[in-house]
C-alpha positions in Angstrom: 146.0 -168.7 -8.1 144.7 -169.1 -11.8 145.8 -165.5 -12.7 149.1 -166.4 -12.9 148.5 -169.9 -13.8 148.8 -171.1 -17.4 149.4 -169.3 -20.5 147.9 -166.1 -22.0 145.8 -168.3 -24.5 143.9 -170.3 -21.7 143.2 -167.2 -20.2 141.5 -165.9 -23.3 139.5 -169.2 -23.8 138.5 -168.7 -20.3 136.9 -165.3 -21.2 135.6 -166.5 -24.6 133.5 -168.9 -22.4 132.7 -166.6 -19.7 131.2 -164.3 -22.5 129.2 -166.6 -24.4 127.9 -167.5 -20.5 126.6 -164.0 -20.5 125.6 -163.2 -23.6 122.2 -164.9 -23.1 121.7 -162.4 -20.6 122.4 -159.5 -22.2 120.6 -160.7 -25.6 117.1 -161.1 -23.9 117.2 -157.7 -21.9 116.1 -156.5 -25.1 115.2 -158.9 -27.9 111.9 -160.1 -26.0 110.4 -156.5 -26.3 110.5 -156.3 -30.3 108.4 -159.4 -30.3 105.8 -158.1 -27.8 103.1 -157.7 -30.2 103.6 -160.9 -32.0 103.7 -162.7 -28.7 100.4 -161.0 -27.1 98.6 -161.8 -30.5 99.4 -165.4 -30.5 98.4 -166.3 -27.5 95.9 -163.8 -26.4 97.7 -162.4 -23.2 96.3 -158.9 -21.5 98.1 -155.5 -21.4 99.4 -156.5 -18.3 100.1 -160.0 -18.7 102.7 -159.1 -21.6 104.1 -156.3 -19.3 105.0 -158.9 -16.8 106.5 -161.0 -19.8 109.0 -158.5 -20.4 109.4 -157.1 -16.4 109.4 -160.6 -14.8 112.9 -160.8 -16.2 114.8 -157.7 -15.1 112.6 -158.4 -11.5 114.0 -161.5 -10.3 117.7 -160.5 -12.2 117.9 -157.3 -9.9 116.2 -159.1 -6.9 119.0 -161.8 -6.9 122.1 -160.6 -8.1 123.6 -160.4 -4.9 122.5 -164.2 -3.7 124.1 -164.8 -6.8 127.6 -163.3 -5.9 127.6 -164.4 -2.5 126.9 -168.2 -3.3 129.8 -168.0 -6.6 132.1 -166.9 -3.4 131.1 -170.2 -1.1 130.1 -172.7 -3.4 132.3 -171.8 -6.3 132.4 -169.7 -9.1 132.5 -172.4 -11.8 129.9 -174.6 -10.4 127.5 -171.0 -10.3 127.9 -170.8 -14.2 127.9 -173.8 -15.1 123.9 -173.8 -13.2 123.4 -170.6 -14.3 123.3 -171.7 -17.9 121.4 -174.9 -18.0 118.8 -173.1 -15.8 118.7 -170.1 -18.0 118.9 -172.2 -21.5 116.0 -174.5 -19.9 114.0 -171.8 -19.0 114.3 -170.1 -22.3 113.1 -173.8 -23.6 109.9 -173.7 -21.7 109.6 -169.8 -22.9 109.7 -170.9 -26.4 107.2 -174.3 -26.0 104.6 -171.6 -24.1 101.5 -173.4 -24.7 98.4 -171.3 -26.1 95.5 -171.0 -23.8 94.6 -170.2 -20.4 97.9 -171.7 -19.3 100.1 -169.2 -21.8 100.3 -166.3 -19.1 101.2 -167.7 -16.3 103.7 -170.3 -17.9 105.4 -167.2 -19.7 105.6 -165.2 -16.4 107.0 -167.9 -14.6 109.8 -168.7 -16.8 110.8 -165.6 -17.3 111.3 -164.9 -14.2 113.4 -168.2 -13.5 115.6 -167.2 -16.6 116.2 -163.9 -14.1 117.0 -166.2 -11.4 119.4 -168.3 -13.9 121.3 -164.9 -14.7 121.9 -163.8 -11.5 123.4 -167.2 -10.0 125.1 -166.7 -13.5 126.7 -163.0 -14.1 128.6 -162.8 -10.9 130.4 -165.9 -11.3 130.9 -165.5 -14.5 132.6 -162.0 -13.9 134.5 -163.2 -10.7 136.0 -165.9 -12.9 137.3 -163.6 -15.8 138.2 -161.4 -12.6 140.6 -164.2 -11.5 142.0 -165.2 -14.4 144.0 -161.7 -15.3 146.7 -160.5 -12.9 145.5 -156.4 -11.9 147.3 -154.7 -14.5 145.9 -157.1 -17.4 142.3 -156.9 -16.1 141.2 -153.6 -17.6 141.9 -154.9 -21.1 140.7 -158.2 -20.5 137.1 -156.7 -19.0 137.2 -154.3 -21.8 136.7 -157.1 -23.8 134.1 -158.5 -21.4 132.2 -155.8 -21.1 132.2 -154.2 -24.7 131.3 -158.0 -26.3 129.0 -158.8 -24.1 127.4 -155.2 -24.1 126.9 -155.4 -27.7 125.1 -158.0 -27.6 122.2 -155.8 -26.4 122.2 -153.6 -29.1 121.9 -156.7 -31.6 118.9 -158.3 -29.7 116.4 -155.9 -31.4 117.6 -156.8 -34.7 118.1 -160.3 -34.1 114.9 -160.4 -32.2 113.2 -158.2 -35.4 114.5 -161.2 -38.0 113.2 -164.0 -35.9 109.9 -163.0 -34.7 109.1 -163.0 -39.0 109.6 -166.9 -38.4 108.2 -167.5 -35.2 108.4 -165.3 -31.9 109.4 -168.7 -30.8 112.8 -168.5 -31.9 113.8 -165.4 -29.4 114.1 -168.0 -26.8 115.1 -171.0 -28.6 118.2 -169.0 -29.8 119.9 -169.4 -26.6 119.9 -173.1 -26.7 122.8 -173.0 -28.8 124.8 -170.2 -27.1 124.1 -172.1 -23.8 125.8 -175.3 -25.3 128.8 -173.5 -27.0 129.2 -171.6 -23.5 129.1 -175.3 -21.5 131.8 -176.7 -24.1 133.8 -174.1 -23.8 133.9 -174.0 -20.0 134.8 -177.8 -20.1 137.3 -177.5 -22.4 139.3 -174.1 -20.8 138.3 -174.9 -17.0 139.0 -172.4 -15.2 140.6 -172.5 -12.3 139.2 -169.9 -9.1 139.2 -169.9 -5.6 135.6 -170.2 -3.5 135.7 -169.7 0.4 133.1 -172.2 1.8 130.4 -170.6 4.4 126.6 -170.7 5.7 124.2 -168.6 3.9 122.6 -165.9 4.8 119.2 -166.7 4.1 117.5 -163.9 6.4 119.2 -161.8 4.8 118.6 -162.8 1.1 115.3 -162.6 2.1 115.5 -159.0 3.0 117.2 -157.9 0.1 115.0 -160.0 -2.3 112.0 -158.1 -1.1 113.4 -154.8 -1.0 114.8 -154.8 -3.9 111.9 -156.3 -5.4 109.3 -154.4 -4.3 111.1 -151.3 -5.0 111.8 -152.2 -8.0 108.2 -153.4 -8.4 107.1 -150.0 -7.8 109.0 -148.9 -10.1 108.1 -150.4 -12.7 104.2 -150.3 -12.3 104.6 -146.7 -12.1 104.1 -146.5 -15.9 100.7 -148.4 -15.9 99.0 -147.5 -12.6 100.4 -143.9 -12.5 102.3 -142.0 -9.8 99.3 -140.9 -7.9 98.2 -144.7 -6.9 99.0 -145.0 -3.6 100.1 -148.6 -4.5 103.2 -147.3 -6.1 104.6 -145.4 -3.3 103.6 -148.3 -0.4 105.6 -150.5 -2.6 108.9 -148.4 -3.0 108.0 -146.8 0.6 108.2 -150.6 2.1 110.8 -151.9 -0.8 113.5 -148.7 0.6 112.2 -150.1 4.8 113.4 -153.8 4.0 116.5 -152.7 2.5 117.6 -150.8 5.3 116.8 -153.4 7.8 119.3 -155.5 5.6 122.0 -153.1 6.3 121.0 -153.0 9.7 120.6 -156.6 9.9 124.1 -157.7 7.9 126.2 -155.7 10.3 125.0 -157.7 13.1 125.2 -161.0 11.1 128.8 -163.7 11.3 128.5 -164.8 8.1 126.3 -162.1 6.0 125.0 -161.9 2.5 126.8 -158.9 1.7 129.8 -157.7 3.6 128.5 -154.1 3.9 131.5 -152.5 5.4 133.2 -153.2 2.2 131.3 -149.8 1.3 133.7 -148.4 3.6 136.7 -148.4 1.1 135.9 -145.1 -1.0 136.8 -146.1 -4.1 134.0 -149.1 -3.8 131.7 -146.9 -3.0 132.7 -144.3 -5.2 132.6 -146.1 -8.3 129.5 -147.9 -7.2 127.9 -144.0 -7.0 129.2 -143.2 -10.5 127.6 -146.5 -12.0 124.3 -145.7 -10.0 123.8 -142.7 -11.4 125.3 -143.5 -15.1 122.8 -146.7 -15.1 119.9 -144.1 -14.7 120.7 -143.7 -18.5 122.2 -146.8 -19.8 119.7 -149.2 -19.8 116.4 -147.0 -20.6 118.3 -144.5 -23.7 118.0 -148.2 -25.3 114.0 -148.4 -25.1 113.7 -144.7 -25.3 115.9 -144.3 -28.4 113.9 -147.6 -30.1 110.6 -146.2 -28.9 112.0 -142.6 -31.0 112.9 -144.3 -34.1 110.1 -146.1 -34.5 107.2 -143.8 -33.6 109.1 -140.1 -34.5 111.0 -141.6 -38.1 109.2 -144.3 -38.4 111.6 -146.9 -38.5 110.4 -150.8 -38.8 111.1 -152.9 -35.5 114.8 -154.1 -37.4 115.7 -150.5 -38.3 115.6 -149.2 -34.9 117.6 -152.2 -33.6 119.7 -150.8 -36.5 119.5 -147.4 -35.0 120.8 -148.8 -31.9 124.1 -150.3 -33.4 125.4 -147.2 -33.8 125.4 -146.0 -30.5 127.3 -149.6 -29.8 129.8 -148.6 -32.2 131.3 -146.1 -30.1 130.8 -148.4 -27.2 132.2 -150.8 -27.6 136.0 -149.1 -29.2 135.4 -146.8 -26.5 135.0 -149.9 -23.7 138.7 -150.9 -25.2 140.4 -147.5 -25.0 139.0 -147.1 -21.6 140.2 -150.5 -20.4 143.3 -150.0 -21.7 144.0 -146.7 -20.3 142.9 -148.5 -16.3 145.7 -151.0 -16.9 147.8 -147.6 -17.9 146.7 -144.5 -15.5 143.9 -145.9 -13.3 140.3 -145.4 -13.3 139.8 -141.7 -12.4 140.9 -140.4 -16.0 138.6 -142.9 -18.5 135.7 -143.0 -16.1 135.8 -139.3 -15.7 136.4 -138.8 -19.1 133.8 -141.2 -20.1 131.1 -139.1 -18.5 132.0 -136.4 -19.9 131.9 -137.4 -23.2 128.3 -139.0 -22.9 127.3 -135.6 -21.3 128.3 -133.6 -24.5 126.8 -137.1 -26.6 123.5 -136.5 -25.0 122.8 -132.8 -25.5 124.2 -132.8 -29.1 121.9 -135.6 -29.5 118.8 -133.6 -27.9 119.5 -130.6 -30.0 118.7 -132.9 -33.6 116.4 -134.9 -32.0 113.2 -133.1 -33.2 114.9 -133.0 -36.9 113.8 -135.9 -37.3 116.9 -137.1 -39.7 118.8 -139.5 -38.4 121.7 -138.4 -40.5 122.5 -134.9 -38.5 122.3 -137.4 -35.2 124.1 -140.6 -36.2 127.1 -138.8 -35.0 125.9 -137.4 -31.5 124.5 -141.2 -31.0 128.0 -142.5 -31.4 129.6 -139.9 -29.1 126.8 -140.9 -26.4 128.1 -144.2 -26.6 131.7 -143.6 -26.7 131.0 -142.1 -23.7 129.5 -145.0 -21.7 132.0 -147.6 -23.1 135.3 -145.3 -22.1 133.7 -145.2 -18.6 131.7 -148.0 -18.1 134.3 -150.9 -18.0 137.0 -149.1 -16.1 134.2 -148.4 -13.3 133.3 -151.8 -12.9 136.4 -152.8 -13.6 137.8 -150.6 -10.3 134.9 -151.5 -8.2 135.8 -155.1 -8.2 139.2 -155.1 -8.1 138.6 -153.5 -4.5 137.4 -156.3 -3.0 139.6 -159.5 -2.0 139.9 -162.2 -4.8 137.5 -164.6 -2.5 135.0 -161.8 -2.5 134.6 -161.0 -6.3 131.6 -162.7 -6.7 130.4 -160.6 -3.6 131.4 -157.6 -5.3 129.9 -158.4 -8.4 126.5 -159.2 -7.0 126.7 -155.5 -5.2 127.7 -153.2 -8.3 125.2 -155.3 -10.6 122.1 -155.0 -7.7 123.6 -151.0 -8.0 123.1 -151.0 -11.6 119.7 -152.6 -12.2 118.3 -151.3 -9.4 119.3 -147.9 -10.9 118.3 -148.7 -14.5 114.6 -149.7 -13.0 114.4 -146.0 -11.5 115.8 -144.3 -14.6 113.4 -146.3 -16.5 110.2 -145.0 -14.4 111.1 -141.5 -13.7 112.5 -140.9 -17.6 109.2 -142.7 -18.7 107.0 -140.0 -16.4 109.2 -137.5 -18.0 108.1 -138.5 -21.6 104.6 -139.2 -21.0 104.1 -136.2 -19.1 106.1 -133.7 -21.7 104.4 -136.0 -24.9 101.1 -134.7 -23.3 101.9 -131.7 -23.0 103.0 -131.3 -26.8 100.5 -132.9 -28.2 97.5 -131.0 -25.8 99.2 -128.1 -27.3 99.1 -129.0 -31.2 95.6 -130.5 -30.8 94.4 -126.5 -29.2 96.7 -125.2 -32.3 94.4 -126.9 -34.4 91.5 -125.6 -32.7 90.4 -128.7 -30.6 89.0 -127.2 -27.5 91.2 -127.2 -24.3 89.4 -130.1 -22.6 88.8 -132.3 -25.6 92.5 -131.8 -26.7 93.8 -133.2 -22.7 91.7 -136.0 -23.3 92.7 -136.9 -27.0 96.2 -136.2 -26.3 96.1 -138.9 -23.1 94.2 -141.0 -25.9 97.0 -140.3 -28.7 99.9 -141.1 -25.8 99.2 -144.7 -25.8 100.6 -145.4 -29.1 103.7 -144.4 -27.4 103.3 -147.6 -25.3 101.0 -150.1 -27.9 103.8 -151.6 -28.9 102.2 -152.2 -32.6 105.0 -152.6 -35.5 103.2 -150.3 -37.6 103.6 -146.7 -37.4 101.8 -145.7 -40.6 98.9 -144.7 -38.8 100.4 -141.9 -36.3 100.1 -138.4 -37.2 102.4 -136.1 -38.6 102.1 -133.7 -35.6 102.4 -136.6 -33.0 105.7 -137.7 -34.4 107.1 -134.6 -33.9 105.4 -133.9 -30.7 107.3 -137.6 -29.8 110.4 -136.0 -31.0 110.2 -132.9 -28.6 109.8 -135.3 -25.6 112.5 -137.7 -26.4 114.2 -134.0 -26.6 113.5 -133.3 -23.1 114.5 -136.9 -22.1 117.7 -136.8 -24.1 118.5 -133.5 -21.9 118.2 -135.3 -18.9 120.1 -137.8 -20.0 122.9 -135.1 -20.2 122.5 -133.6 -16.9 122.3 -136.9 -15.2 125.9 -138.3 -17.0 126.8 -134.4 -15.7 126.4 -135.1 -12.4 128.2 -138.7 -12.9 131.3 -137.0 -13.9 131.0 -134.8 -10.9 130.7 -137.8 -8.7 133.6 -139.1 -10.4 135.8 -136.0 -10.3 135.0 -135.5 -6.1 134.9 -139.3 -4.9 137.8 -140.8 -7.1 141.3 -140.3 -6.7 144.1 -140.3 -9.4 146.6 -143.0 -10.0 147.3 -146.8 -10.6 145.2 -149.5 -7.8 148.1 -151.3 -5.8 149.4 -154.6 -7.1 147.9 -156.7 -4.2 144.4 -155.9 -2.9 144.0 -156.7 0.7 143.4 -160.6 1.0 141.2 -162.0 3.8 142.8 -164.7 5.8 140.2 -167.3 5.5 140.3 -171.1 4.1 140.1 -171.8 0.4 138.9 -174.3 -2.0 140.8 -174.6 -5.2 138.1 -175.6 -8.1 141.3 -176.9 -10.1 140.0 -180.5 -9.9 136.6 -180.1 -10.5 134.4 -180.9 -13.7 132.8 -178.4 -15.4 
C-alpha cells in the first residue's frame, strides 16, 4: 500500500500535485463572482442568466460529489484526477472563448456546469489519494496542508479574479489552463500509487441523489430571486428532500450501491459529518457576505475586499496546521471542538465592530473567526475519512463533501433571507426617520436593497445611511454565524469522543487493483 511505500519526499510531491489538482476548484468558487458585472456587460446576459453563471457551478459540484467518490473507488483514484482536470481545464477554455450573442448564455451555463462535473469526478480522488499516501498518524499534518493550501486559494480568487477582469474577464477562466498542466506534470512525474476496488455502478441510484440533491439545492438557491413565498421554492426542496430519502431507502436494498449508507452507522462518521454540516452553514457564505460588507458598508473596490478576505485566511490557514498537528497528536475531539469554539467567540467579536464601520477595530475578530474554522476544519474532515476502509476513501470523500456543499447552499439562502429581510427593515426605519411616509419608505427600501445584490463595482453612489443600515444586517448575520459555530461545538462536544483513532481501520475483504503500473 503506497502509504508505506516510498520515501517521505514522494509523498510530498504526491500532495503538491494533488493540490494544484484542486486548486482550480477552489479558485473559481469565488473568482467568477468579482467579474459578474464585467461578464453580463460584455455579452449582454439577463439577471438571471448571470445568476446561473455563477450557480451552475456549485449545482452540478454538490449534485455529483458522491458519483465522483464512488467511481475514484472502482475505476481508480488516479485515473478520476487525471479526467477531472482535463475536463475542468477544457471547460474553463470554452468559459473563456464564450462567444457574444444569442449563443453567450447558454454556452456560459453549460460549461460551467461541466467544470462542476469536472470537480467532483476530481476532489474525491484527489483527496483519497493524499488520504493513501500518509500512514494514520501522519495524515493530519499532511491534510493540514491539503486543506489550508488549497483553502486559501479561495480567499485569493477575489483578488486575483479583481486584477484580471481589468484585462479581460476572459482571463478568470483561462488561468486554470496553466494550473491544470502543472497539476498533470506533476501527477506523471510523482505517480501515485492507490488501491481501486473494481464494481458495477449504481446508476439508479446516482440518479436519485443527483436530483435530490439538485433540486434541493436548486431551491435553495432561487430562494434569493423568486422569494420564499413562491410555491416553486418549497415544491423544489419539498421533492429535492423526497428523492433523497428514497436513495437511502433505495441504497440499503442495493448489492453494489452508490453510497454505502450504513457507513453512517460508525458514530464518529456521522458525528464529524454533523459538525461539518452545520460549520458549512457558515463557511462558504461568511465569504460572499463579508465581500458583499466591504464593498457596499466601507466601500472597498472589488480587490480590496478580496483583500479583506485574506485576513480571515491568515488565521486559517496556521490554524488548519496547528489543528492537523494536534489530530496526529490527541485525536480529533480537542482541535475540532476547540475550533468551534474559537470561530464562535471570532464571530460575535466580529458582529460587535461590524457597524463601526473601520476595519481596523475588526481585522483582529476576522482572523480569530478564521482561526477558528482552520483548527477545526481539517481535523474534521480529516477524522471522517479516516473512518472509512482505504478502498472506500473516495466513497467517503464524496459523502462529507455532498455534506458540506449541500450545507453551504442552505446557509447561503437562509443567511441571505436573514440580510435582506433585517437590511429592509433598517433601512424602512431610516427612510420614516427622515420623514418618508411609512408606505413609501417599504417600497424605497425594497428599491434601495437591490444594490445589495447589483453586483456594480461602484459604490460611490450608495447612501451614507444605507451603508450603515448594510452594516447592521451583516451584524445580525455575523451573530448567527456565532450561534450556528455554537451549536457545532456542541455537536462536537456530545457526538465525539476523546483520544487517538486506532492504527488500522477496519479493511473490507474485497479484491484490489494496484494503480502502481499505470500512466498518469
Amino acid at each position: 500500500m503506497s502509504s508505506t511505500a516510498g520515501g517521505t519526499s514522494s509523498r510530498y510531491l504526491v500532495l503538491a500535485a494533488m493540490i494544484f489538482a484542486v486548486a482550480m476548484t477552489f479558485i473559481d468558487q469565488t473568482i467568477v463572482s468579482i467579474a459578474v458585472p464585467e461578464i453580463q456587460r460584455e455579452l449582454g446576459l439577463s439577471a438571471t442568466g448571470v445568476q446561473w453563471a455563477v450557480n451552475a457551478y456549485l449545482l452540478t459540484l454538490a449534485a455529483f460529489f458522491a458519483f465522483g467518490g464512488r467511481l475514484a473507488d472502482t475505476v481508480g483514484h488516479r485515473r478520476m484526477v487525471v479526467l477531472g482536470v482535463v475536463v475542468f481545464a477544457g471547460a474553463s477554455a470554452c468559459c473563456g472563448f464564450t462567444p457574444k450573442g444569442g449563443l453567450a448564455e447558454g454556452w456560459l451555463i453549460t460549461f460551467r456546469a461541466v467544470q462542476g462535473v469536472g470537480g467532483a469526478i476530481m476532489f474525491p480522488a484527489a483527496l483519497a489519494i493524499v488520504v493513501q499516501s500518509f500512514a494514520l498518524r501522519e495524515r493530519g499534518r499532511a491534510l493540514a496542508l491539503f486543506f489550508g493550501i488549497a483553502g486559501g486559494l479561495t480567499a485569493i480568487g477575489p483578488v486575483l479574479g479583481g486584477y484580471l477582469t481589468q484585462w479581460t474577464w476572459r482571463a478568470i477562466f483561462w488561468v486554470n489552463l496553466p494550473v491544470a498542466a502543472i497539476a498533470l506534470i506533476l501527477i506523471a512525474v510523482s505517480k501515485p500509487e492507490t488501491e481501486s476496488r473494481p464494481a458495477r455502478m449504481d446508476y439508479r441510484g446516482l440518479a436519485l441523489i443527483a436530483g435530490g440533491v439538485g433540486l434541493s439545492v436548486f431551491g435553495f438557491q432561487q430562494s434569493q430571486t423568486w422569494g420564499w413565498s413562491n410555491p416553486a421554492i418549497g415544491l423544489c426542496i419539498a421533492l429535492g428532500v423526497l428523492l433523497l430519502v428514497a436513495f437511502v431507502l433505495v441504497e440499503k436494498r442495493t448489492e453494489s450501491p452508490l453510497i454505502q449508507v450504513d457507513i453512517f452507522r460508525i458514530r464518529a462518521f456521522a458525528a464529524q459529518n454533523l459538525v461539518l454540516g452545520i460549520s458549512m452553514l457558515v463557511f462558504v457564505p461568511v465569504f460572499f457576505f463579508s465581500s458583499e460588507y466591504a464593498q457596499i458598508a466601507l466601500g472597498d473596490s472589488s480587490s480590496e475586499a478580496g483583500i479583506f478576505l485574506l485576513y480571515f485566511f491568515i488565521g486559517f490557514v496556521i490554524a488548519s496546521q496547528l489543528g492537523g498537528r494536534m489530530l496526529d497528536r490527541i485525536g480529533a475531539k480537542r482541535p475540532v471542538v476547540l475550533g468551534c469554539v474559537l470561530a464562535a467567540v471570532g464571530f460575535y467579536l466580529w458582529a460587535r465592530n461590524a457597524t463601526t464601520l473601520s476595519f481596523s477595530s475588526q481585522q483582529w475578530d476576522v482572523i480569530l473567526a478564521g482561526a477558528g474554522m482552520g483548527f477545526m476544519l481539517s481535523p474534521a474532515s480529516t477524522d471522517a475519512v479516516n473512518r472509512a476502509s482505504r478502498l472506500s476513501y473516495g466513497e467517503a470523500t464524496g459523502i462529507t463533501q455532498t455534506v458540506r456543499n449541500y450545507a453551504a447552499s442552505l446557509g447561503l439562502a437562509i443567511l441571505g433571507t436573514v440580510l435582506v429581510t433585517d437590511l429592509r427593515s433598517q433601512v424602512t426605519d431610516s427612510l420614516v426617520g427622515q420623514g418618508v411616509p411609512p408606505a413609501q419608505a417599504a417600497s424605497q427600501a425594497a428599491h434601495l436593497s437591490q444594490l445589495q445584490a447589483s453586483g456594480s463595482s461602484s459604490t460611490a453612489a450608495i447612501p451614507h445611511f444605507f451603508r450603515v443600515d448594510f452594516a447592521h444586517a451583516t451584524q445580525t448575520v455575523l451573530y448567527w454565524m456565532a450561534a450556528i459555530m455554537a451549536v457545532a461545538a456542541l455537536a462536537a462536544i456530545v457526538g465525539l469522543r476523546p483520544g487517538l483513532q486506532a492504527d488500522r481501520p477496519v479493511e473490507e475483504p474485497a479484491p484490489m487493483t494496484a494503480e502502481r503500473n499505470q500512466g498518469p
